[in-house]
C-alpha angles and dihedrals in degrees: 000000000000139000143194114266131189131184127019124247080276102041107120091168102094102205133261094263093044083057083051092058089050102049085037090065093039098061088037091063092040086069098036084116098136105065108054085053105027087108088051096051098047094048095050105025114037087023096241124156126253086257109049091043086051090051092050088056087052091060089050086057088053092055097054094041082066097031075076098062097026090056091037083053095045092038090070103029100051095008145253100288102048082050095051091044084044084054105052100023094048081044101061087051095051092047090050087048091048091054097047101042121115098170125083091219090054093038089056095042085046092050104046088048090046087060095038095042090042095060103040090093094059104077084037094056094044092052100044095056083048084055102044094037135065115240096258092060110059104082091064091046093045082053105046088053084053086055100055096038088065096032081060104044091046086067110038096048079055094055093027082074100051090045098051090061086062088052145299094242089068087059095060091047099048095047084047081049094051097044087057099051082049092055087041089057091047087042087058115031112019111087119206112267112180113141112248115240111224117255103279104013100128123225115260119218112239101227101062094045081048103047084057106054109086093181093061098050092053086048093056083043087057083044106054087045097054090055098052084055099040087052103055074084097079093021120038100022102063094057090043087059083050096059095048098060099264130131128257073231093060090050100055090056087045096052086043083066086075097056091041099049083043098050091040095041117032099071087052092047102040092073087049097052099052083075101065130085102262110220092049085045086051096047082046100057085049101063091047088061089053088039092054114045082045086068076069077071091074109018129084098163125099087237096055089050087047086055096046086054099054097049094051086043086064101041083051086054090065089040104062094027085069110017089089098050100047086052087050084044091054102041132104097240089229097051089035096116090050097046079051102051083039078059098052095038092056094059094047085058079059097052086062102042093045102060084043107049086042103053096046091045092052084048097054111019111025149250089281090050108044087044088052085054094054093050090048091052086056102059089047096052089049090053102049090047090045088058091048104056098096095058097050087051077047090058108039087053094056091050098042083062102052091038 
């Protein structure tokens, strides 16, 4: 099979697609207005109650828990870049229908296409920078996405705000607006880079490639427990500063922490991280996160939080800056787009596990507790990533051959 390849071991110039993509999420998360704000909107607004408008984001979180395996599929059975067109342009309609939307029957359809619709990019886009780029330089460009996304998002939860006060209605239509200026920037300069299978080569199914490769199911494992503890951050810590006597208001600057270490240090660290051996930086990363939120373990003040915030910030900088590209590392190249979508989908299941298994944990047992957890689980995931490290060099190495 061949694919398309771009740059040399040397090479330090991304190309000019790679550079699409990034302006293509950037302006994607400019306009990501809706979200932050979709419960607001239903409860004044339409006049829902707290629970049914939490119930309809919900179904915004299932869609894009199979927009994971729906874009991975489509990714590698009509390609990256229709995917990615289906994604922002379908996106801008469903956004325009949510908004729109009086009865309970169209607000819940809207919603769950919204979420479905809205994902689909991301194993396309993962799969298209492991296609364009070498090996070596996929951590840079992973990061540098990384980069953009919450660059993006900083500023648009700022002027989400402000816009909001003129009207509801305007959020849904800029953010319409901005998913189809992404989709015009892939229309017009991201080429299709599937790799083309050779005349003859059959198509494998995914799930019994999948079922046999043990590396990748403990991956997804590690994955899906590196999510439950990412995500205490916007679940259980904000109940722990409460009870600790601290103000919805002092959570919010403390969790803004996260946007603004990210924004100021990623660039900096990025070309530092490319150095390092991918899988140990991974397992590494890891164990800051755990570490981090485990400082929640002695600290009540909003300083101490702060600080915990800012040590699992920086172990989620690695994280994201090489978690792609040991995926794209350990992928078959003709099941890439779906490794990719298994990836995302694994640490959706952690988005839903987390909140869960945190909450309940802060209920019966305790903060100290609950924060002791976080930093145990820590420790596990990183050993278990550490051990696997030599399988996953194995791997890349093998597809690196028969690329």
């Amino acid at each position: 099979m061949s694919a398309v390849a771009v740059g040399s071991p040397a090479s330090t110039a991304l190309p000019r697609a790679f550079w699409a993509l990034w302006v293509c999420q950037l302006v994607n998360r400019l306009g990501s207005f809706v979200q932050p704000f979709l419960v607001l909107y239903l409860t004044h607004d339409r006049h829902l109650s707290a629970g049914t408008a939490g119930a309809v984001a919900a179904a915004v979180g299932a869609g894009t828990v199979a927009a994971q395996l729906v874009g991975g599929l489509l990714a590698d059975r009509v390609g990256r870049r229709l995917t990615m067109l289906i994604c922002f342009f379908g996106t801008g309609a469903a956004l325009v229908l949510l908004g729109s939307a009086r009865e309970m029957v169209m607000i819940w359809i809207a919603a769950f296409l919204v979420g479905l619709l809205g994902d689909l990019f991301r194993p396309a886009v993962q799969a298209t920078v492991a296609d364009l780029l070498q090996p070596n330089e996929r951590v840079r460009a992973y990061g540098l996405l990384f980069w953009a996304i919450n660059l993006g998002f900083s500023v648009s939860t700022v002027s989400a705000g402000v816009l909001a006060s003129i009207g509801y209605g305007l959020l849904f239509w800029l953010n319409a607006a901005t998913s189809v200026i992404a989709g015009v920037v892939i229309w017009t300069m991201v080429p299709e880079t599937r790799p083309v299978l050779d005349e003859g080569t059959p198509r494998r199914p995914l799930l019994g490639v999948v079922l046999r490769d043990t590396v990748f199911l403990f991956m997804i494992l590690i994955q899906i427990g590196y999510a439950t503890i990412y995500f205490q951050g916007y679940s259980t810590l904000p109940l722990a500063m409460a009870a600790d006597g601290l103000r919805s208001e002092t959570y919010g600057l403390v969790i803004a922490l996260n946007g603004v270490v990210i924004v100021l240090l990623q660039p900096f660290l990025g070309r530092w991280l490319v150095k390092l051996d991918r899988p140990k930086l991974l397992a590494a990363s890891m164990l800051v996160v755990g570490l981090g939120f485990g400082l929640g373990a002695v600290v009540h003040g909003w300083w101490g939080y702060g600080l915990s915030v800012v040590v699992w910030t920086i172990g989620e900088i690695g994280f994201a800056a090489v978690i792609g590209a040991v995926f794209a590392d350990l992928a078959p190249i003709d099941l890439r787009g779906r490794y990719m979508g298994l990836s995302g989908m694994a640490f959706g299941i952690g988005t839903v596990i987390g909140p869960l298994a945190g909450t309940n944990a802060l209920q019966h047992l305790g903060a100290t507790v609950t924060w002791i957890g976080c930093g145990v689980l820590g420790v596990l995931i990183f050993i278990g990533q550490y051990a696997l490290a030599p399988a996953l060099h194995a791997r890349a190495l093998a597809n690196a051959a028969t690329a």
